[in-house]
Backbone as CSV, one residue per row, in Angstrom:
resi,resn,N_x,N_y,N_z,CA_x,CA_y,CA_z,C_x,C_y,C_z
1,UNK,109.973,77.297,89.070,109.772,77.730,90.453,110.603,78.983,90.732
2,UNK,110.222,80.216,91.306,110.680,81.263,91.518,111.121,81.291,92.905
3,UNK,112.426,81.264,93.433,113.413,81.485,94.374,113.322,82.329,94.838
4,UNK,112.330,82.944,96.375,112.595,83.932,97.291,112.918,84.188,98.330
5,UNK,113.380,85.246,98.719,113.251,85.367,100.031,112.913,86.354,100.679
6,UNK,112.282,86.660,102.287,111.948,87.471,102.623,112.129,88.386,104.163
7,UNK,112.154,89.445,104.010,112.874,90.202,104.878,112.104,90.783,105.300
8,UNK,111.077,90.822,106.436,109.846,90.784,107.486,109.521,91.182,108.769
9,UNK,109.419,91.874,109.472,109.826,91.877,110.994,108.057,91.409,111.547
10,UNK,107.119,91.684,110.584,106.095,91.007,111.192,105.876,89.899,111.130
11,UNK,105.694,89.240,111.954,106.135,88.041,112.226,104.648,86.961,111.734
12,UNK,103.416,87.627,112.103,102.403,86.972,111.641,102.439,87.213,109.845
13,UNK,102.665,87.947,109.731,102.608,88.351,107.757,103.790,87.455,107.194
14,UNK,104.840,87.453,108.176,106.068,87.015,107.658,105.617,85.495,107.520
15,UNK,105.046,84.615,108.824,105.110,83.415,108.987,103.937,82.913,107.561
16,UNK,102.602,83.751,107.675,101.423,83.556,106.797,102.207,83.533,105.312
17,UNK,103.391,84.524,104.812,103.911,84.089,103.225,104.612,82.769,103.598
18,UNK,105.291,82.512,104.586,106.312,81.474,104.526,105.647,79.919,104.374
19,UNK,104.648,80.313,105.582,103.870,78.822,105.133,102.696,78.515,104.032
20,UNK,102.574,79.554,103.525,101.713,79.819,101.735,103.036,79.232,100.708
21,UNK,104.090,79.443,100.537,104.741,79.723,99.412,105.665,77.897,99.764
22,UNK,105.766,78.099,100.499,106.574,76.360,101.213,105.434,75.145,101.134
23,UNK,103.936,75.696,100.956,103.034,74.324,101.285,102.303,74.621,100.287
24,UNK,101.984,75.542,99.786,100.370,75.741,98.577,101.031,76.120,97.404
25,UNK,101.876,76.869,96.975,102.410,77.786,95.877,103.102,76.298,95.433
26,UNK,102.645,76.225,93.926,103.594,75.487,92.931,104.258,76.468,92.357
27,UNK,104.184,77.820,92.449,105.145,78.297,90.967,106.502,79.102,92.407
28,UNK,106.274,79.637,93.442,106.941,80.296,94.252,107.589,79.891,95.222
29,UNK,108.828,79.400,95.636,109.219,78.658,96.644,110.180,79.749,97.823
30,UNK,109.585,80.025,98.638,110.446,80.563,100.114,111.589,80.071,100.441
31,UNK,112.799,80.269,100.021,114.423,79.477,100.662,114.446,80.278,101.986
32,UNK,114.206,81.387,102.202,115.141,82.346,103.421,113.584,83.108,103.608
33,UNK,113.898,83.719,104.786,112.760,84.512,105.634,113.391,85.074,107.169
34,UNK,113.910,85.929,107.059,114.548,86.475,108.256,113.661,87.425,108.603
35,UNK,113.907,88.160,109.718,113.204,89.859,110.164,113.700,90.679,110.449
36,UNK,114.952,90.967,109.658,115.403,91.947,109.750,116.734,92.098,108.711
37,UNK,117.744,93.354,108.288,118.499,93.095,107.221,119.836,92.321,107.703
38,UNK,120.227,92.787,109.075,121.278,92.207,109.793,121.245,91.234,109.750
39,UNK,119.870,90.392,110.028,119.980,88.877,109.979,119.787,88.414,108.780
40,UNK,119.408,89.006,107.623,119.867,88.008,106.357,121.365,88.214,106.382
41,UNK,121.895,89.314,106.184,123.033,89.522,105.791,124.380,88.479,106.452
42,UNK,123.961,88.044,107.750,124.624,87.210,109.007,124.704,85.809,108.504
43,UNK,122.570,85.491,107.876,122.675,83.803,108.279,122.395,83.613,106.391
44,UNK,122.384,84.455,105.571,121.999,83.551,104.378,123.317,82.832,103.740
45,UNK,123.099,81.926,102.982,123.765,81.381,102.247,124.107,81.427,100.888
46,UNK,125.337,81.965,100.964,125.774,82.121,99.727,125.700,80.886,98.103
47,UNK,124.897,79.822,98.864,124.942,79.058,97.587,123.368,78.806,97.230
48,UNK,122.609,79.935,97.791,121.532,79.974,97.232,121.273,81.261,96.408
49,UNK,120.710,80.924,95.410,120.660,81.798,94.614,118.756,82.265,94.507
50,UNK,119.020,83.762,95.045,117.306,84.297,94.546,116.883,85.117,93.630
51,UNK,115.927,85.167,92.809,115.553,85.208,91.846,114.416,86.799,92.319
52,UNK,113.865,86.352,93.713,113.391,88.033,93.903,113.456,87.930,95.592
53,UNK,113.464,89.051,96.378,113.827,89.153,97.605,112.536,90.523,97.802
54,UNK,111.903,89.955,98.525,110.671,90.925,99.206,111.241,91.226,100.531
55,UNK,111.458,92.734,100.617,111.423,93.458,101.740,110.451,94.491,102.311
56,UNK,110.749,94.667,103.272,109.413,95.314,104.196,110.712,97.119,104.309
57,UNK,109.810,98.027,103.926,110.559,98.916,103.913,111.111,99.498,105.448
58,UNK,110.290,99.259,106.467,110.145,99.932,107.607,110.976,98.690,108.585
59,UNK,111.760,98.324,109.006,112.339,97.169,109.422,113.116,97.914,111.138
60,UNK,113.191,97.214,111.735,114.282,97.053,112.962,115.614,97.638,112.687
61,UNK,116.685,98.340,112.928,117.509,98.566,112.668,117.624,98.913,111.223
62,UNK,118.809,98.356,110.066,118.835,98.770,109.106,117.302,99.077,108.212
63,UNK,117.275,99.865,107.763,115.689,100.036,107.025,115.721,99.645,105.477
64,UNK,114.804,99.027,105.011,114.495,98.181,103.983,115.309,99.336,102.930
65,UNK,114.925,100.649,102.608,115.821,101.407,101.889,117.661,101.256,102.136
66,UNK,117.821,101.017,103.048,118.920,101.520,103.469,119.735,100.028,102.685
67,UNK,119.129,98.685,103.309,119.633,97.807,102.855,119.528,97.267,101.142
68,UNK,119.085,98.144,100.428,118.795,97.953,98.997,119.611,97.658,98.156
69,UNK,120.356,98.633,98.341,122.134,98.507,97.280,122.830,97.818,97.877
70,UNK,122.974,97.220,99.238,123.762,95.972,99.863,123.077,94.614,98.959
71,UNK,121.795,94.740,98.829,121.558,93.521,98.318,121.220,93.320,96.835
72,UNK,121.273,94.682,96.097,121.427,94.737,94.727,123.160,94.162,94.224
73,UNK,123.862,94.697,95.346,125.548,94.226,94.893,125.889,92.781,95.351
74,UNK,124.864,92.333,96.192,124.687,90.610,96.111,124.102,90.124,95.086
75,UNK,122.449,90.336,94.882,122.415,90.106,94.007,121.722,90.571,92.541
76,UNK,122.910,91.695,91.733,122.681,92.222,90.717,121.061,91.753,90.032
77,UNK,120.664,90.200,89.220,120.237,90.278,88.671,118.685,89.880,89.329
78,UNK,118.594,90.354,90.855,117.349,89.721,91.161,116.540,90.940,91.724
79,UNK,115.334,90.568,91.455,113.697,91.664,91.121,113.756,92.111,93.394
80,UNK,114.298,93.280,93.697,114.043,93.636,94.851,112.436,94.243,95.133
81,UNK,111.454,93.715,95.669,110.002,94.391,95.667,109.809,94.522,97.522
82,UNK,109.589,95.983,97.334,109.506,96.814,98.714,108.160,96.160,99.619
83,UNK,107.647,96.078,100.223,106.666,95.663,101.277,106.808,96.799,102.350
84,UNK,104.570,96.882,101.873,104.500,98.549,103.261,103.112,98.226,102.982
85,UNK,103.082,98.689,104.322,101.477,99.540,104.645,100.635,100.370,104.025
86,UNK,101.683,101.139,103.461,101.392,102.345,103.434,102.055,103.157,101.702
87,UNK,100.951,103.995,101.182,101.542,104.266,99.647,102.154,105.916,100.211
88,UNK,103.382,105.812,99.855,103.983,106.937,100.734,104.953,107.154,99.611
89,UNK,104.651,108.596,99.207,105.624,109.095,98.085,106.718,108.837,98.008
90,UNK,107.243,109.554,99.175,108.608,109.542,99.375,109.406,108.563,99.797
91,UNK,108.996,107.315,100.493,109.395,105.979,100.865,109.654,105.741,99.115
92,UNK,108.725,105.847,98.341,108.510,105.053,96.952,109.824,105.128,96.213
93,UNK,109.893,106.185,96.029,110.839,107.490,95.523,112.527,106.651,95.822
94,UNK,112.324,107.034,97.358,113.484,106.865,97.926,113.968,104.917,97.631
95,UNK,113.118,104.108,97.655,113.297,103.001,97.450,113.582,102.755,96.021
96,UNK,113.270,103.392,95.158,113.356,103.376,93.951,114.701,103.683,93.266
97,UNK,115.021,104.627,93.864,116.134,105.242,93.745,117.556,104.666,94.466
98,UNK,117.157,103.842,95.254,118.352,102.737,96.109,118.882,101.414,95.160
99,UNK,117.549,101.654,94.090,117.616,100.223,93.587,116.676,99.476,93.399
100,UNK,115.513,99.200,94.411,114.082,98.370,94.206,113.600,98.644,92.867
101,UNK,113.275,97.482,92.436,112.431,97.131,91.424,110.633,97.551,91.520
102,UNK,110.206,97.573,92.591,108.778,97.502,92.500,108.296,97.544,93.967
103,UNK,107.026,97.579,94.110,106.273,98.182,95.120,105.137,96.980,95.733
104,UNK,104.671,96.300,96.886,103.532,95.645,97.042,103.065,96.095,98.359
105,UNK,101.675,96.255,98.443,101.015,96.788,99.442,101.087,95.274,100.499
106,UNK,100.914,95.361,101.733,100.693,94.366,102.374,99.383,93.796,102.918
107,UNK,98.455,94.578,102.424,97.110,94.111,102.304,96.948,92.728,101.493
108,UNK,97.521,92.549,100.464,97.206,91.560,99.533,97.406,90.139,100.375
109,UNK,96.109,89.279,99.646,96.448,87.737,100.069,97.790,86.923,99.664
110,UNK,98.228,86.121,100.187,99.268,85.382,100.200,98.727,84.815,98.791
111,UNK,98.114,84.236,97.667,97.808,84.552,97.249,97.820,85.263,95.890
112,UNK,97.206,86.701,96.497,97.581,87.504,95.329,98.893,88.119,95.266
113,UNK,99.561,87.912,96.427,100.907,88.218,96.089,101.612,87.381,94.828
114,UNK,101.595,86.464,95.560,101.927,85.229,94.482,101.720,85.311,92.705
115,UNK,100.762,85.932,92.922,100.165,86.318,91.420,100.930,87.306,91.156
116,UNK,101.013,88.666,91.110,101.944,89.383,91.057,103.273,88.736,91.373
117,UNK,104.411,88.259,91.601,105.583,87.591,91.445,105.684,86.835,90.037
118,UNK,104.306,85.828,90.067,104.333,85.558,89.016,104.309,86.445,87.427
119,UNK,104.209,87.390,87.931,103.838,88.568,86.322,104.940,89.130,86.670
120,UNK,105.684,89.211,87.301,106.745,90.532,87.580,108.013,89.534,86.740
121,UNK,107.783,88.308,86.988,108.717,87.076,86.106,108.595,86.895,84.920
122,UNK,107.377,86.910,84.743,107.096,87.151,83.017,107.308,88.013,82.785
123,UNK,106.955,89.229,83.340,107.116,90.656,82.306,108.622,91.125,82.762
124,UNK,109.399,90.385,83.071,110.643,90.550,83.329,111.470,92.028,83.983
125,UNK,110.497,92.291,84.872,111.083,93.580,86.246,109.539,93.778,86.503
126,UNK,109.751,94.275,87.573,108.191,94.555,88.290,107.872,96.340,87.999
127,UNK,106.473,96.379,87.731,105.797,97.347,87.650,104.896,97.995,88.704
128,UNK,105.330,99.380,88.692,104.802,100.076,89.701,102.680,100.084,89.083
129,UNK,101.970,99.879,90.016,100.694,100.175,90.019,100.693,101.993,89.398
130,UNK,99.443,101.626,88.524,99.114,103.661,88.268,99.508,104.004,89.526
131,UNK,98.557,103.701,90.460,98.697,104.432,91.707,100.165,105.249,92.263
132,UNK,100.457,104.072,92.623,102.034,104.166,93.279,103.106,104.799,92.609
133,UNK,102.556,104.581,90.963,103.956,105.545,90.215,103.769,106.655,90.073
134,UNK,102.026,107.117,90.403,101.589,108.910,90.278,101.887,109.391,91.371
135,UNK,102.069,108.688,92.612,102.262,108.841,94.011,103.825,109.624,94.095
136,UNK,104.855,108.345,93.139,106.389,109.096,93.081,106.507,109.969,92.075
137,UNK,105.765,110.010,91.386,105.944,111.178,90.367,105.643,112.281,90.772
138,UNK,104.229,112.457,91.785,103.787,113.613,92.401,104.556,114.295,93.358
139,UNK,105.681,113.353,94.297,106.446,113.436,95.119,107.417,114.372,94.250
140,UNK,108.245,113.400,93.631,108.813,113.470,92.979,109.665,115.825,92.354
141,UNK,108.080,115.831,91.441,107.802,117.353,91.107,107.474,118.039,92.361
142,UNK,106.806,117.677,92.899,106.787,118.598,94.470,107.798,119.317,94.845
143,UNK,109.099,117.586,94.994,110.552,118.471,95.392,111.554,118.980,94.431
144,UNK,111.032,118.560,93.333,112.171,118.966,92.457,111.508,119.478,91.072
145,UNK,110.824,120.429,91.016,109.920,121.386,90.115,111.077,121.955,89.006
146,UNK,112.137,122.184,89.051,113.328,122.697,88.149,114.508,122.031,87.499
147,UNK,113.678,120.790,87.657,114.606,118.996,87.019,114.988,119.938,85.344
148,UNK,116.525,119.764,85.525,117.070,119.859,83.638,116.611,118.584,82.613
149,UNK,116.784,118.624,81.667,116.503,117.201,81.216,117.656,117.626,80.334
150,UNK,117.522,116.008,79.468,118.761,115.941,78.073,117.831,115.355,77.290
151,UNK,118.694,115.698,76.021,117.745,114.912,74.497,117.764,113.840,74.802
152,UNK,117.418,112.890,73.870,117.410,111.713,73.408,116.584,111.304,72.432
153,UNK,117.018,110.221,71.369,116.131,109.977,70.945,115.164,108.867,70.720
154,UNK,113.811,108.671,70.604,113.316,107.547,70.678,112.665,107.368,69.192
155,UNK,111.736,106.054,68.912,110.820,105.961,67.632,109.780,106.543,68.407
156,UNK,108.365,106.977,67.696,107.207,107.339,68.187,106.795,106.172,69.074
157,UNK,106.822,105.259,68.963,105.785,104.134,69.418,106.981,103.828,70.424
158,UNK,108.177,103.871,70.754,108.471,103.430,72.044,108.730,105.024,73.223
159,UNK,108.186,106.216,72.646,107.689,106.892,73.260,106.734,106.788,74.068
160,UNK,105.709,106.285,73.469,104.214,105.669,73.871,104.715,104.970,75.004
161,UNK,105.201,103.718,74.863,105.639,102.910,75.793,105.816,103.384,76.752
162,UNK,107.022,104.530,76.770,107.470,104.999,77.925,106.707,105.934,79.163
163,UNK,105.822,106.338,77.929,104.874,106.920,79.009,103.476,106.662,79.539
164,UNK,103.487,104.949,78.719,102.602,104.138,79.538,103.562,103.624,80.949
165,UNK,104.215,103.101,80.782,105.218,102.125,81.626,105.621,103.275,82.904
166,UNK,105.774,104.722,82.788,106.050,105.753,83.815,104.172,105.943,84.556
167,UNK,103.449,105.633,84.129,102.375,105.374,84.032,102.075,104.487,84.933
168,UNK,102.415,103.780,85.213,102.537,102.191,85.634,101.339,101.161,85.111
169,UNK,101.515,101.128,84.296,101.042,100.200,83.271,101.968,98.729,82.861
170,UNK,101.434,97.679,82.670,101.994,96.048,82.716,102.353,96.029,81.087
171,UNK,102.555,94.740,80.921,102.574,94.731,79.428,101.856,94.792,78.532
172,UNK,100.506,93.664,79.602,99.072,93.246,78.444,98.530,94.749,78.405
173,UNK,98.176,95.643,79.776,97.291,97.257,79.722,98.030,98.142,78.061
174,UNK,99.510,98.209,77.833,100.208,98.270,76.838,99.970,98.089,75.605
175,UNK,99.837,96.679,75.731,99.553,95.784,74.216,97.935,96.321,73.849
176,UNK,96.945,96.408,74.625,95.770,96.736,74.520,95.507,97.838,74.144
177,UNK,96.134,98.800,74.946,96.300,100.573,74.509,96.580,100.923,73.596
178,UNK,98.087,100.366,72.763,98.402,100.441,71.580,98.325,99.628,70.670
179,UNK,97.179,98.642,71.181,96.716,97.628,70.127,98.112,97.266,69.331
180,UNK,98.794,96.572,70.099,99.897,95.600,69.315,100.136,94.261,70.452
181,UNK,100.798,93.110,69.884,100.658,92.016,70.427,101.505,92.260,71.589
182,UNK,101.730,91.759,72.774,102.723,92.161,74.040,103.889,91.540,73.640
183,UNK,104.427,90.383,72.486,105.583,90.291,72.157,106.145,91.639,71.660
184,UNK,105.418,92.356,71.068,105.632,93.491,70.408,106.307,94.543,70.915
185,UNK,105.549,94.910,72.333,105.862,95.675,73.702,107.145,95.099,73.999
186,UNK,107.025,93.638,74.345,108.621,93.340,74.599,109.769,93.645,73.560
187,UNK,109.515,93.490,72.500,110.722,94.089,71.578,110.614,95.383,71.649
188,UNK,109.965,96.204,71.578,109.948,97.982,72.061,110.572,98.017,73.392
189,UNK,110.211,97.316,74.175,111.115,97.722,76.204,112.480,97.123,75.871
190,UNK,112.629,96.091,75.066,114.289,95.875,75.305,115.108,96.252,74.300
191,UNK,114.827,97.545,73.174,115.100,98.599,72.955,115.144,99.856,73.513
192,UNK,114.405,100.150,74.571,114.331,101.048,75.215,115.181,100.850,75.902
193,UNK,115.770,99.395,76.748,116.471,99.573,77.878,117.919,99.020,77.587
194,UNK,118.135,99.133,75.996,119.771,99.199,75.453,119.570,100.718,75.542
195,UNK,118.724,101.248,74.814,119.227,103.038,74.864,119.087,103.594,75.751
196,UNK,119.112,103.413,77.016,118.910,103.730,78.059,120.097,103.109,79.138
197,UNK,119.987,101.897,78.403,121.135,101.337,79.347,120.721,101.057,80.978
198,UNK,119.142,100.389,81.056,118.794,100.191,82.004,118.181,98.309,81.871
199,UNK,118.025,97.905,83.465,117.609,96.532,82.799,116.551,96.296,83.447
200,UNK,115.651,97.336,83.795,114.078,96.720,84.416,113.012,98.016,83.901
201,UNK,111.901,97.985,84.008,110.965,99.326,84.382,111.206,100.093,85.382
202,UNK,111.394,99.808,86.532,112.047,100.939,87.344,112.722,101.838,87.088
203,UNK,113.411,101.094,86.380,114.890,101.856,85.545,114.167,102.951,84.712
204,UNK,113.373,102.896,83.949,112.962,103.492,82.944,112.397,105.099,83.852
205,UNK,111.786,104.490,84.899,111.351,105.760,85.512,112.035,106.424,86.735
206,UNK,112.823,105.543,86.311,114.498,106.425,87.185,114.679,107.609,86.230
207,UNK,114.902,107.391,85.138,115.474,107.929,84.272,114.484,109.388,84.209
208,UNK,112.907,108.836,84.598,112.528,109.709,83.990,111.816,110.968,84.809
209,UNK,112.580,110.377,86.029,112.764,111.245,87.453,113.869,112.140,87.504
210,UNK,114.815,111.563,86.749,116.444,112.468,86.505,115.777,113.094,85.341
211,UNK,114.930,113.670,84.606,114.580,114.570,84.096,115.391,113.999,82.653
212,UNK,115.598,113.057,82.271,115.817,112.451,81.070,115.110,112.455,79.742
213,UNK,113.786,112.842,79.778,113.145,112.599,78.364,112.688,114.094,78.631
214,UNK,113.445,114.805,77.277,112.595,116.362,77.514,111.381,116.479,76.523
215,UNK,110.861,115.732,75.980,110.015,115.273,75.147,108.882,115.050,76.199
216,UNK,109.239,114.316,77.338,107.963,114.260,78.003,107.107,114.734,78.076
């Protein structure tokens, strides 16, 4: 069972995950659901432990960016995934760069959210959609067209990787592309993210926003 919680100010979207994930979801269980960052930060409990924390980027007071690295230094090892309306470069960018792990539109059914949580657990950090990662990448070069980079070095094939995964590509789209088994992919990403010294996909295209792979 995957431990979340969620940080919401709409109150119908907020209530519709809470009573999906508390009454229908066997694999996803709702501990916390506040609407806003002040009020997690006030009423949660420190002896619960979450595993991923969905925030709404656009919030009441503190803004879902703003509160990112407050709740990455709570809690280091858990999957932060942004919640919006809206595919907005620079929100992406900027959330990305605070710390968030990953991106979900709020269109999706309670549901298919669920489904996605569930893959973001298996494939162990959440993946940006093509969409959404061409969105920050496009942003991205817009503002910063004269990014330096540094060497590094990789094998050929976890090159590939990297520029499926900046791509926003999952594990199985991966395994299929380069026709190798997705255990395979996983031993290529957690090589990539000792030499890198990162511990999700985000990470990877952090890196590759700081103009890190001049190979690109």
């Amino acid at each position: 069972m995957i431990n979340i919680a969620i940080i919401e100010d709409d109150l119908d979207f907020r209530g519709e995950l809470e009573t999906y994930f508390k009454k229908e979801s066997k694999a996803v269980n709702c501990a916390f659901a506040v609407n806003s960052m002040e009020a997690f930060f006030k009423y949660y409990s420190k002896r619960v432990q979450f595993e991923m924390l969905l925030v709404d980027i656009r919030l009441p007071g503190m803004s879902g960016i703003k509160g990112v690295p407050k709740l990455r230094r709570l809690f280091p090892h858990a999957e932060i995934i942004m919640l919006t309306t809206l595919i907005d470069g620079k929100s992406i960018y900027q959330s990305i760069c605070a710390g968030a792990n990953g991106y979900l539109i709020k269109n999706l059914s309670p549901a298919k959210i669920e489904k996605e949580l569930i893959k973001i657990k298996e494939e162990g950090g959440a993946a940006l959609s093509p969409l959404v990662a061409r969105k920050i990448i496009n942003h991205f070069h817009l503002d910063s067209p004269s990014k330096t980079t540094s060497d590094s070095k990789f094998k050929e094939k976890e090159k590939q990787i990297i520029r499926l995964v900046v791509d926003g590509n999952n594990y199985k789209d991966i395994s299929e592309i380069l026709g190798i088994s997705t255990e395979g992919v996983r031993y290529h990403v957690r090589n990539i993210y000792q030499q890198l010294q990162v511990k999700s996909k985000s990470g990877i295209i952090r890196k590759y926003l700081d103009g890190f792979f001049d190979w690109f």
